[in-house]
C-alpha positions as CSV (number, residue, x, y, z in Angstrom):
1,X,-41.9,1.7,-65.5
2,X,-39.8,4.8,-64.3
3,X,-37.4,7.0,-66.0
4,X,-34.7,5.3,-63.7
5,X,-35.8,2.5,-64.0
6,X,-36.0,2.4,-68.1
7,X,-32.2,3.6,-68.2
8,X,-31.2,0.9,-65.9
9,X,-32.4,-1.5,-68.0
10,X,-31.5,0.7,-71.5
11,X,-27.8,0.3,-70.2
12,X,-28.0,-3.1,-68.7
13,X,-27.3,-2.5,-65.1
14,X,-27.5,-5.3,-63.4
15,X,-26.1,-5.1,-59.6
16,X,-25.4,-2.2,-57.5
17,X,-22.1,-3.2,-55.4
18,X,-20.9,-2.5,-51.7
19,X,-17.4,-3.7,-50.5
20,X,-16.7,-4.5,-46.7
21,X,-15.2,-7.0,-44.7
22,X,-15.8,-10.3,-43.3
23,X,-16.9,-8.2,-39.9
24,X,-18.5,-5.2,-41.7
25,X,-20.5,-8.3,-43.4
26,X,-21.2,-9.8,-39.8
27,X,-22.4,-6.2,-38.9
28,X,-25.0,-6.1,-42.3
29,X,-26.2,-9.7,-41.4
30,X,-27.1,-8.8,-37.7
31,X,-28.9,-5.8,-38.2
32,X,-30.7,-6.9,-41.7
33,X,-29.2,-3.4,-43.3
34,X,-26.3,-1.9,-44.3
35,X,-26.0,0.9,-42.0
36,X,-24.6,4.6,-42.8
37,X,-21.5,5.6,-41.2
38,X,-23.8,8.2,-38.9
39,X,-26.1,4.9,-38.0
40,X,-23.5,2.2,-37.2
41,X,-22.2,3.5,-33.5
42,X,-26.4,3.5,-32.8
43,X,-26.6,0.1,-32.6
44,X,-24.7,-1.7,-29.6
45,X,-24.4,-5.3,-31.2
46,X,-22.2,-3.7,-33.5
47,X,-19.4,-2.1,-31.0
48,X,-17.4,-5.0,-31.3
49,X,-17.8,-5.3,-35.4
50,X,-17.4,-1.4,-36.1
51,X,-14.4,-1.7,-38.7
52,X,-15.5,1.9,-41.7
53,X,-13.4,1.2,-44.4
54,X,-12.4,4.2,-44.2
55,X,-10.3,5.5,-41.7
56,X,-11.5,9.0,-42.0
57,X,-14.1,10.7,-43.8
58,X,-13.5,14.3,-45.0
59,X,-17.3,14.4,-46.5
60,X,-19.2,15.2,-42.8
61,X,-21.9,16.3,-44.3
62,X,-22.9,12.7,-45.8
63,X,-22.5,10.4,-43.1
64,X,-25.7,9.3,-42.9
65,X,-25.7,8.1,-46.5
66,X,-24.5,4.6,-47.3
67,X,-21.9,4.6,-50.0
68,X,-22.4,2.3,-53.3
69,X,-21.0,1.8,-56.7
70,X,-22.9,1.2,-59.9
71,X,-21.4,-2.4,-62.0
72,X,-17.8,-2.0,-60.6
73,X,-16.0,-1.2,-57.5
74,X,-14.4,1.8,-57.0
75,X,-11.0,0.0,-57.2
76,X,-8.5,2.5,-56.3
77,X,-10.6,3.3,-52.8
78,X,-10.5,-0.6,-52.3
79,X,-7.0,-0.9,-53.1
80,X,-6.6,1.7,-50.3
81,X,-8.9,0.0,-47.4
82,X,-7.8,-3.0,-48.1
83,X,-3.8,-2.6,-48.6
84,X,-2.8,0.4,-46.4
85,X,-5.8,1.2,-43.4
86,X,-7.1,-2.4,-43.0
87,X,-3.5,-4.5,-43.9
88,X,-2.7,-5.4,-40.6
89,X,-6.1,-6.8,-39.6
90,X,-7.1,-10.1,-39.4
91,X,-9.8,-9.6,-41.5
92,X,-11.1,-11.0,-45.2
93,X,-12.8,-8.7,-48.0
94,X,-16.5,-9.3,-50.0
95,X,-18.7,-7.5,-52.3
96,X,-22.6,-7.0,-51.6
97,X,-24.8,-7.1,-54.7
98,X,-27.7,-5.2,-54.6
99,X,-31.0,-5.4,-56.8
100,X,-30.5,-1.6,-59.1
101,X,-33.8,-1.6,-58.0
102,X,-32.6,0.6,-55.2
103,X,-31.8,3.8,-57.8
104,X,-35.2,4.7,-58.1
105,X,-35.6,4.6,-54.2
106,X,-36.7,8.0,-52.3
107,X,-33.8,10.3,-51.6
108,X,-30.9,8.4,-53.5
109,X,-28.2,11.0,-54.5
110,X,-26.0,10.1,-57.5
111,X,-22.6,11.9,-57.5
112,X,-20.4,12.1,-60.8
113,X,-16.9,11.0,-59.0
114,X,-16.1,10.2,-55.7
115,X,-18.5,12.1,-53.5
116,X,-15.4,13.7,-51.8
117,X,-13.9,15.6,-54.4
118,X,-14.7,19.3,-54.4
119,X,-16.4,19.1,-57.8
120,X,-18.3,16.1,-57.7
121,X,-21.8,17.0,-59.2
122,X,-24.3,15.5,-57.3
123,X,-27.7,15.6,-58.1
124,X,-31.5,13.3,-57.2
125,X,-33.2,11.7,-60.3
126,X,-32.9,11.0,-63.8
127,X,-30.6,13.7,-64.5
128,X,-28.4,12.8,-61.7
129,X,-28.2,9.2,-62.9
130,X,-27.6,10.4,-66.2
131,X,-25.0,12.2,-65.0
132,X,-23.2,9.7,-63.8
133,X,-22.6,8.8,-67.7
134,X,-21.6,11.9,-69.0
135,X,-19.1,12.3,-71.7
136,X,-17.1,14.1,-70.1
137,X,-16.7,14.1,-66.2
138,X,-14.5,16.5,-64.3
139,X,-12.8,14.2,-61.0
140,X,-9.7,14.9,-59.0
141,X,-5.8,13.6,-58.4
142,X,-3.5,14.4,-55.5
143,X,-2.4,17.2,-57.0
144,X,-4.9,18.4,-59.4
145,X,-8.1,19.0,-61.3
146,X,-8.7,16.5,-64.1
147,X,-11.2,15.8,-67.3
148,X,-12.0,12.0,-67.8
149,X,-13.4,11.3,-71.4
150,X,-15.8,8.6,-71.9
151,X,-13.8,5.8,-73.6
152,X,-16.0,4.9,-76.7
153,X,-16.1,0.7,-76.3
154,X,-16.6,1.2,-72.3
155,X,-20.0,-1.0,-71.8
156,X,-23.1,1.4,-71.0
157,X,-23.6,0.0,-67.7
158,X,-20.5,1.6,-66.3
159,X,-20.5,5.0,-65.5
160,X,-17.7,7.6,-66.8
161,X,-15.7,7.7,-64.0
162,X,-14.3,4.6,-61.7
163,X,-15.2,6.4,-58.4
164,X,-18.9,7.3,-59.3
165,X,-21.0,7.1,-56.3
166,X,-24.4,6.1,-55.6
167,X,-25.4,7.5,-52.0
168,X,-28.0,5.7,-50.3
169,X,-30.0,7.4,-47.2
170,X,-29.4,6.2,-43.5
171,X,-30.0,2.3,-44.3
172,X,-29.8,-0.2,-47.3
173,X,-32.0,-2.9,-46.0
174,X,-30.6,-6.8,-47.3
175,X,-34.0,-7.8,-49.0
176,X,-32.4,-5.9,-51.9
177,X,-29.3,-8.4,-51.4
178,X,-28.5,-10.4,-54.8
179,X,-25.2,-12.4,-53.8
180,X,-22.0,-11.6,-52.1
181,X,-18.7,-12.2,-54.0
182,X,-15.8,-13.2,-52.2
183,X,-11.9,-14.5,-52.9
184,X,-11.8,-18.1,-51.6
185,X,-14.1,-21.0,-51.6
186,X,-13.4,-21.0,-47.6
187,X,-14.9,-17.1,-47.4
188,X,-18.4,-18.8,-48.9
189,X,-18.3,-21.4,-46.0
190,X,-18.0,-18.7,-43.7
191,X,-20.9,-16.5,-45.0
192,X,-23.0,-19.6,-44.2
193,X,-22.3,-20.3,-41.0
194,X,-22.8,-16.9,-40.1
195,X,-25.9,-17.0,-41.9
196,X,-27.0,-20.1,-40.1
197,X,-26.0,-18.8,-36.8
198,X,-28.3,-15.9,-37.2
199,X,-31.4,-17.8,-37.8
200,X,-30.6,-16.1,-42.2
201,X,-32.0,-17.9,-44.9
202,X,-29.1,-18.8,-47.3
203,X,-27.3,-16.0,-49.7
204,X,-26.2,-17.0,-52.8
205,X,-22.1,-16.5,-52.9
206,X,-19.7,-16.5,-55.6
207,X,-16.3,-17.2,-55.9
208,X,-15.4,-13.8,-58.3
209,X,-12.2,-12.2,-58.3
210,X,-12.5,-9.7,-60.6
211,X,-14.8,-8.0,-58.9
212,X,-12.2,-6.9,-56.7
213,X,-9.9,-5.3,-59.2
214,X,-13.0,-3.3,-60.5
215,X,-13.0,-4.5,-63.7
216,X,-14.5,-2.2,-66.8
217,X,-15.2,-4.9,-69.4
């Protein structure tokens, strides 16, 4: 057993989660992986499925990383995609669930706060991962710098700050894939088809909605 892989199971960590929409989904099913932003315009099937969540991307330098969460969602980020740059689209939302197999992968980066902010610590390894559940974690507002304490009944599977970020390298391949969580019953029906119609075998899917509002309990 790895050092990773001892604290994963020392702190109960269970899934490794990816939000996206219904196309974004389509997109992951097609090409077997969930792409990096860098990666996605590479592959022509998906010109007509290319929908980021976000609109625009102020950390270049990490495109071609694939952007995950450890046991919750970064909810405020969802909120955002899914309220204000995606609200006028005709599209639904769902949450990957990856094996946390992954975090002991070759060149996974693990980032204290949302990988954006000019003081995220990011770092490879146990100590990054450890990191990630500091006692004290340094993130960001609108308007300033800010010190998030550990809360001392917040379950050891979730790191110290909501916008923690696991960065995967160039491609997340779906043999890691757990289940996909999603809203309505109709969403599930959906995922089918589409993995029917791709020649798939079936996911599992669950009907969850607190895994949309990043829930930390």
């Amino acid at each position: 057993m790895t050092l990773i892989q001892q604290v994963i199971e020392e702190r109960n960590i269970t899934e490794i989660l990816h939000f996206t929409t219904n196309v974004g989904l389509l997109g992951v099913l097609a090409t077997k992986a969930i792409l990096s932003r860098k990666r996605l315009p590479m592959e022509s099937y998906l010109e007509h499925v290319y929908t980021p969540n976000c609109s625009v991307r102020r950390d270049t330098q990490w495109l071609d990383y694939v952007n995950l969460s450890i046991s919750s969602i970064n909810n405020n980020l969802f909120d955002i995609s899914s309220g204000a740059w995606h609200r006028n689209r005709d599209v639904w939302w769902c949450v990957l669930s990856f094996d946390p197999i992954i975090l002991n992968h070759d060149g996974v980066v693990f980032t204290s706060t949302n990988n954006m902010y000019s003081n995220a610590v990011r770092s490879c390894g146990l100590v990054g991962l450890q990191k990630m559940f500091s006692p004290v974690v340094s993130t960001c507002t609108r308007s300033s710098v800010i010190q998030i304490q550990r809360p001392h009944d917040l379950l050891p599977k979730y790191p110290t700050c909501p916008q923690a970020e696991i960065l995967y390298p160039g491609s997340l391949s779906i043999e890691y894939l757990k289940r996909v969580y999603v809203l309505k019953q109709d969403f599930e029906y959906a995922i089918c088809g589409q993995c029917a119609a791709l020649s798939l075998p079936p996911i599992e899917v669950s009907v969850n909605n607190s895994i949309f509002r990043g829930t930390r309990g």
